[in-house]
N, C-alpha and C positions, 0 to 999 in steps of 0.2 A: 504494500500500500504506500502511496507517496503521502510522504511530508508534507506539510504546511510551509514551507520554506528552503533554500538552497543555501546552505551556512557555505560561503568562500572566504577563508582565511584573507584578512588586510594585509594590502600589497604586494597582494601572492594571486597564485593564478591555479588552477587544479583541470586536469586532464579528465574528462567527462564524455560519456556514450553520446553522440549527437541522438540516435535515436531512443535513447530515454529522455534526454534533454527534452527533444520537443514532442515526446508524448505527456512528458510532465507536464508542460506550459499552454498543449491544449486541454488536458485536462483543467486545468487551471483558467481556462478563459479566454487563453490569447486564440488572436487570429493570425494566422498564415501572409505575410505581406507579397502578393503577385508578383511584383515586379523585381522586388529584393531576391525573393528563392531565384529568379528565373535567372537575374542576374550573374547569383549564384553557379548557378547551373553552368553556364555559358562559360563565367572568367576564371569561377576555383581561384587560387592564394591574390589572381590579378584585382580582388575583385574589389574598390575604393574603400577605405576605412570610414564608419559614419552609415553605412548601405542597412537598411533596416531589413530585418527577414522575419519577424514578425511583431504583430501589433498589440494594443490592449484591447481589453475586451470590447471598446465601443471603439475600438480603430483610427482613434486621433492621436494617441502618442507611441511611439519605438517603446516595445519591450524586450527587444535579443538585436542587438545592431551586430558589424564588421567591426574589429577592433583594429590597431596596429599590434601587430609580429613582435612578440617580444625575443624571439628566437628565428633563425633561420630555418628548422629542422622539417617545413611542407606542412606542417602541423596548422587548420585554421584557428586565428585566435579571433573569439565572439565573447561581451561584452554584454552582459544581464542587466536593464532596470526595472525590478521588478517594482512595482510600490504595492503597501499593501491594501490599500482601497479597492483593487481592484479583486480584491477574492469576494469575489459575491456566489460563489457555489455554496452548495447546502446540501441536505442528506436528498433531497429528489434529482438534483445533475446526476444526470448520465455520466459514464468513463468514455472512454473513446469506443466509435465504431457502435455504438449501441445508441438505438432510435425509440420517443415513446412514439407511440397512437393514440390521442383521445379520443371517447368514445362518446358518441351524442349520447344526451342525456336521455333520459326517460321518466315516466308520474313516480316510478320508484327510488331510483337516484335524485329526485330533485327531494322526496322525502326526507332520504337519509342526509342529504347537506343542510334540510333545515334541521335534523336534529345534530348534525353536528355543529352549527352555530349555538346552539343551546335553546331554537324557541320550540314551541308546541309542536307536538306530532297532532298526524290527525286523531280524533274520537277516535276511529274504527279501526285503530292503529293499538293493539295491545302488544306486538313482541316490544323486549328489551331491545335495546339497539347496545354493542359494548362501544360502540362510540359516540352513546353520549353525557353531555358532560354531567351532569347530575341523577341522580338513579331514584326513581319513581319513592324511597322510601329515608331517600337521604335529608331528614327537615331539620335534623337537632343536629348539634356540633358534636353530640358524642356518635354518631350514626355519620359526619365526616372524619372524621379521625380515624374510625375504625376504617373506615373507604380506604383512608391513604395505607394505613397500615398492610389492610390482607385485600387484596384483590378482587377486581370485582367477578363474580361466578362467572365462567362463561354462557353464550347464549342458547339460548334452546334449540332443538334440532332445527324449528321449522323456521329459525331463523337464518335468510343466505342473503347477505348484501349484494350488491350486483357492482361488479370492478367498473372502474372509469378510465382506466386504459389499458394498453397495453406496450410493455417494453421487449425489447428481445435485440439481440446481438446477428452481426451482419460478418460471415467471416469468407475465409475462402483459404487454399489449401493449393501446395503442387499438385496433388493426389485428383485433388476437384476443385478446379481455376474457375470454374464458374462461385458467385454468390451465392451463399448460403445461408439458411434462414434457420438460427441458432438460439436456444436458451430462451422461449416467448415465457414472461410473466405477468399474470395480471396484476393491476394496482387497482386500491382505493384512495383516490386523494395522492397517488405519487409513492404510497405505499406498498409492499408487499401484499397480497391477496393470499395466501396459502391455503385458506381454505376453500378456493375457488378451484376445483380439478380444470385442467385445463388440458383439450383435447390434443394428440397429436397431426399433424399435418397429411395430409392425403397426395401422397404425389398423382396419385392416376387422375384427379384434378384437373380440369381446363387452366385453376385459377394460378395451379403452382407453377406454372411457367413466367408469371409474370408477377409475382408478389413479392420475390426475393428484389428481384431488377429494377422495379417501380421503388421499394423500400428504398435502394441505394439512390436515387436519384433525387428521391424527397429530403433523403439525409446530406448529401453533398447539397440541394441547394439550402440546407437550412445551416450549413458550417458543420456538417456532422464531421469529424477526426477522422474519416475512411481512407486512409494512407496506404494501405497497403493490399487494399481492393483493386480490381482491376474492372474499369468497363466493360460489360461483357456485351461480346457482339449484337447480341439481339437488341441493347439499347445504339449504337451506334447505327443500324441498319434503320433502325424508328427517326432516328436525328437528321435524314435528309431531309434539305428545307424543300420546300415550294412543292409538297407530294401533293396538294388538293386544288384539283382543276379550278377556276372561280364560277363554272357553269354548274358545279354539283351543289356548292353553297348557293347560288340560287336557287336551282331545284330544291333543297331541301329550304326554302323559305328563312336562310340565316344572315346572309347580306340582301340589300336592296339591291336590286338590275341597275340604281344609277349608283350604286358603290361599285362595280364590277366592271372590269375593263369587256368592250364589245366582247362577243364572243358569238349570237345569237344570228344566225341570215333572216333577212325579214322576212315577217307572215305575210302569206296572199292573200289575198280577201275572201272570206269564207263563201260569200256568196257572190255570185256573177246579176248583177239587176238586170244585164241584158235579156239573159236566158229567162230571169224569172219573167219580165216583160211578154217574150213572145211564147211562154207559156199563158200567162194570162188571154192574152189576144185571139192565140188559136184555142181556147177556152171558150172565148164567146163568138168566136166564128162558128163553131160546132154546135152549139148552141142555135145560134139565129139558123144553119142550115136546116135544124132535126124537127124548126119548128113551121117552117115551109111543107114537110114532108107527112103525108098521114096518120091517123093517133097511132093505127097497128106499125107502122114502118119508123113511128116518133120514137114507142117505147123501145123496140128494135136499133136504135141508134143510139139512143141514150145510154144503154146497157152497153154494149161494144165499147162507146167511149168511155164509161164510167171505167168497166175493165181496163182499157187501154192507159185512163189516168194511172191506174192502183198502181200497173205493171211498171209505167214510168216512172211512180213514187219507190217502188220498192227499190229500181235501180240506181233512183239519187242517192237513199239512203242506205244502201250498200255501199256508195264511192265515197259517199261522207265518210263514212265509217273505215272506209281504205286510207283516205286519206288524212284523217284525223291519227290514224295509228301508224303510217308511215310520217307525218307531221310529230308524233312522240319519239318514234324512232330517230328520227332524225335529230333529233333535239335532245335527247338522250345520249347521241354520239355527238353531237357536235360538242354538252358539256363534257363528257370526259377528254376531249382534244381541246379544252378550252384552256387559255392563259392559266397558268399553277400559278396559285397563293403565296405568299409566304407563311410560312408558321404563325408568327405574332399573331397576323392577322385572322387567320383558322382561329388561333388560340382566343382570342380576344371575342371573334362572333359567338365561338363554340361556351366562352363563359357569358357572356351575355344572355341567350336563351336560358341558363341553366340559372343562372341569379332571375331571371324572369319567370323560370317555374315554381324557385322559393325553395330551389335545393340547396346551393352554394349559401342560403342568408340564413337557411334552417339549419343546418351544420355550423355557421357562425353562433349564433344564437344559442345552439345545444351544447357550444364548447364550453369548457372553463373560462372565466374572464382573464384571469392569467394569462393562458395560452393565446384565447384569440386577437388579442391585442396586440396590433402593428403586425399583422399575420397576412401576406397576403391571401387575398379571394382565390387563385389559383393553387395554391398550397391547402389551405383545404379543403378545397375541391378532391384532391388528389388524395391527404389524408383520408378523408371520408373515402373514398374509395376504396383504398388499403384494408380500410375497418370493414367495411364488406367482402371485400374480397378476402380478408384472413376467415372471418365468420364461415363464408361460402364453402371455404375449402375445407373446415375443419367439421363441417355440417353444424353450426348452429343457425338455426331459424332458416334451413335453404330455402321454403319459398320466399320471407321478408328480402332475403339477398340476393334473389336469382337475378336482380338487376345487374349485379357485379358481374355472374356468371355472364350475362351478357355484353358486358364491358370488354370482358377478357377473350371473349370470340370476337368483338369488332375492332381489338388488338392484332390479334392472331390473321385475320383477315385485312388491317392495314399494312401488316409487317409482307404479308404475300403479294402485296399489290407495288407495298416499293423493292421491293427482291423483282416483281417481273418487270419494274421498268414502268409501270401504267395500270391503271384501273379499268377494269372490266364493266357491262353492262348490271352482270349478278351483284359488281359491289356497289356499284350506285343504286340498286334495286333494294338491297338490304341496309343499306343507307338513309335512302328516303320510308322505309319498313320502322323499322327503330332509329329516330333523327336521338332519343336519349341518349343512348348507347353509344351513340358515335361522339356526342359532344361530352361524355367525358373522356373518353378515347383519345378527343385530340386534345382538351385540359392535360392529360396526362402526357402524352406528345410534346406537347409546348415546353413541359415543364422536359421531360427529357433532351428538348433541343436545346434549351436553355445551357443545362449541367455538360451534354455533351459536346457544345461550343466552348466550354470553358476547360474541359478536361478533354481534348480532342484526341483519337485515333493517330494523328499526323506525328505523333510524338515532343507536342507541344502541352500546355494545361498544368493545371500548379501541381495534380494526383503525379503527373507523369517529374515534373522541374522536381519535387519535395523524392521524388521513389529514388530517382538517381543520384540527389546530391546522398541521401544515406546510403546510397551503395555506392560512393569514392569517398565518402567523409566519416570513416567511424567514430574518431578519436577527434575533439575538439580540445584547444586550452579556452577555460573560462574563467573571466577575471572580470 
């Protein structure tokens, strides 16, 4: 377990693990300076004295700068200012690499937090709760005192709080390079849950393909310490930008046609006035003929024509009907050849519908005030989703979460579409089928493109700048 502090002898300097060093210091709050590590990376001993490589927890002053070389011996010497204000950790921080979830609340968790502020339960409310603060028979001061002294009894069988999040470790391995979804525990309040059994995970799952990989991407963008995780390809192949034509977000009613660059050939006129004109005309020409002609040869002709209109009815609205469904067709094909999006903007329509259905504000709203505060909308969007999709996979409430399950098929089915290079008819079909599904698909998307821009494949990104200076730099002096 780490210290509370790095005691370095005055005027002296001591040889120190760089990757303890700065597993310590994220632990501890600091952030990662971009441009410092890259630096890093690049110049090694060349690298300017003063070069900051990581920050404090709110990122406006140097916490581990460049020092000057007190020796010639290739050895980097790095320069700690730690101050102590900045330990604002507590027993609910996470260690590195480990991510929570909160969990929307529900009429029974909003129960248990009023009795854990101390006011009334409801009437109809008879269990004990063990968390809360005064116990139904505690009025006298000899009945507190006893309290402090012996424990309060534990709760009845039928008593089961319901966790409000959950935390779990994100690891990986030579063995298995992909992410791994490790050590899930529930909490109450940030706490342990132990008496909550907690199921194990289902690989044969649609969901477990993408719960580990989604997890890693919500963690890197929230500062999570995953150093020595590796991007796994299936987020990188998600990270092309500009995969959604701007004709399928019209079809599915998520930009306006005047937010969208042309794409559409213009419509013909559904109906020709000519034709209808000298259908009318030879209407009443047959007419003024049949009424020249004898009543037995009248009805006789009226019938004929009457038939002959039906017959010409049927075959307009058969061409209608041709052409109304090659007019889909085509329009159909011409949005998936249409101008590709950027991300952002997928991301940004795809969370607007979703804050318009009162999902993205009812998972704000359901969170902790703690948590949701200065959180982006897209980040819980994504959380919430994770919390379904762990639910999903481990079978609690599958039909409440079968939403998720369908998230993770219109995953699965956007990763196939950028692997072919293009989207198919079937995926615009099942597109405009569940418009839900897809927009959190691409919230999730977005939020991958984001992480993946910043930790690129290319062998640039701070995972990749921080992975290699610890594998040239073991040994630091630190003074």
């Amino acid at each position: 377990m780490w210290s509370h502090c790095i005691a370095i002898p005055s005027n002296n300097s001591i040889l120190v693990d760089l990757e303890e060093l700065y597993e310590f210091l994220l632990d501890r709050g600091a952030v990662p300076d971009v441009k410092g590590i890259h630096m890093l990376r690049v110049s090694g001993l060349w690298t300017p004295a003063g070069t900051s490589l990581m920050l404090s927890p709110d990122s406006k002053q140097t916490a581990l700068r460049m020092s000057m070389p007190d020796e010639s011996d290739g050895v980097l010497s790095l320069a700690l200012q730690w101050k102590p204000e900045w330990n604002k950790r507590n027993r609910s921080s996470l260690p590195p690499s480990w991510i929570r979830l909160e969990f929307p609340a529900t009429p029974s968790r909003k129960e248990e937090c009023r009795s854990d502020d101390g006011s009334e339960k409801p009437a109809n409310n008879t269990s004990t709760s063990p968390f809360e603060r005064e116990s139904p028979n505690a009025n006298t001061l000899e009945a507190k005192e006893n309290r402090n002294l012996y424990p309060d009894p534990p709760p009845p069988p039928s008593y089961s709080p319901s966790p409000t999040s959950l935390c779990f470790r994100l690891t990986s391995s030579s063995t298995h390079p992909f992410v791994q979804f490790r050590s899930p525990t529930y909490e109450l309040h940030h706490e342990p849950l132990w008496s909550a059994p907690l199921p194990s995970l289902d690989g044969t799952r649609p969901t477990t393909t993408w719960l580990a990989p989604l997890s890693l991407a919500l963690g890197l963008s929230s500062r999570c310490p995953t150093t020595f995780l590796t991007l796994p390809k299936i987020l990188h192949n998600l990270s092309l930008s500009s995969s959604i034509p701007c004709g399928v977000l019209v079809l599915a009613h998520l930009i306006s046609p005047n937010d969208a660059p042309e794409w559409e050939s213009p419509e013909l006129p559904k109906t020709n006035h000519l034709e209808a004109h000298e259908r009318f005309m030879s209407h009443q020409r047959a007419i003024a003929r049949e009424r020249l002609l004898p009543e037995v040869q009248q009805q006789q002709a009226a019938r004929l024509r009457q038939s002959e209109e039906l017959s010409a009815m049927g075959t307009r609205v058969r061409k209608e009907q041709q052409d109304r469904a090659e007019r889909e067709e085509r329009r159909e094909r011409e949005a998936i050849n249409s101008t590709r999006m950027q991300m952002v903007s997928v991301e940004n329509a795809a969370l607007g519908f979703l804050e318009g259905e009162g999902l993205v504000l009812d998972a704000a709203n359901n969170s902790d005030d703690a948590t949701k505060d200065h959180k982006d909308p897209s980040l819980i969007a994504v959380e919430r989703l994770l919390v379904g999709t762990y639910r999903a996979d481990v079978g609690i409430n599958a039909e409440e979460n079968k939403w998720a399950v369908d998230v993770c098929a219109m995953l699965d089915r956007w990763r196939d579409w950028v692997e072919r290079g293009g989207m198919t008819k079937e995926d615009l079909r099942a597109i405009l089928q569940d418009k839900k599904a897809f927009c959190w698909a691409a919230v999730a998307v977005g939020l991958v493109t984001k992480v993946c821009g910043e930790n690129g494949a290319d062998g640039g990104g701070l995972l990749n700048d921080v992975r290699e200076c610890l594998r040239v730099w073991k040994k630091v002096r630190l003074g």
